[in-house]
N, C-alpha and C positions, 0 to 999 in steps of 0.2 A: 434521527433523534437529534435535535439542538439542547446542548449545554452552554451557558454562559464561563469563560473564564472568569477565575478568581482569584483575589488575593489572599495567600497563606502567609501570612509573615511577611518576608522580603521576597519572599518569592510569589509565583501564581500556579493554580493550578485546575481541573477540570474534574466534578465529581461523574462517576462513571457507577450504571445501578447498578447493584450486586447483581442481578438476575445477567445482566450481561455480560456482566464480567464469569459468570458460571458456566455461561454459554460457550467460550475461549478459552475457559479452561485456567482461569488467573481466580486470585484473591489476595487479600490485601497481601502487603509484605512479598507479593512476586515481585522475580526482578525482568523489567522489560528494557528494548531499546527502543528510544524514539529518534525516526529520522524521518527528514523531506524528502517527500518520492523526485523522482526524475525532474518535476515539472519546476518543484521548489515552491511548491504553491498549497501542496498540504503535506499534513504529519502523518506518519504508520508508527504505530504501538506494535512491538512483536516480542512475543514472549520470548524473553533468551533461552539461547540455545534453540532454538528453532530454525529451518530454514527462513532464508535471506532471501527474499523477491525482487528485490528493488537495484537490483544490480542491472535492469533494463534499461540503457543511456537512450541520450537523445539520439545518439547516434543510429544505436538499433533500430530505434522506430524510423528514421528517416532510408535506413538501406533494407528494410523492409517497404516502404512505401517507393521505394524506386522498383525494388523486383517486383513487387503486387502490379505498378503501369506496365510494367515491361513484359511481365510474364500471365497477365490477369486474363486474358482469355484461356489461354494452355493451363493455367489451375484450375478456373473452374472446370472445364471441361474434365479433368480427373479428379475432380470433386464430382462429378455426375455421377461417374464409376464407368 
């Protein structure tokens, strides 16, 4: 789904359909937190008090992609079962 941002006053902001927002479990007057995932390149909307995902650093992804070359045959293989 593409939204245009907007201007609210002095600030800006992004309307969001109620139907989706229903789907998430939010309506107006929820309180969420918005942050930049890892990459810093998009925003996560999460309803507070929810779990936290975005605690995934670059770092993780890069020493995951060292064991995946190193250890990629021997996973799959017990990925076969």
């Amino acid at each position: 789904m593409e939204q245009n941002i907007i201007q609210i006053g002095n600030s800006t902001g992004v309307i969001i359909p109620k139907s989706l927002l229903e789907e998430v479990g939010l309506r107006s007057g929820s309180q969420v937190v918005i942050e930049k995932d890892f990459t810093g390149k998009s925003l996560r909307i999460i309803k507070k008090g929810t779990a936290n995902l975005s605690s995934v650093t670059p770092e993780f992804i890069e020493t995951l992609a060292k064991i995946d070359k190193e250890y990629n045959i021997a996973l799959k293989k017990l990925a076969e079962g």
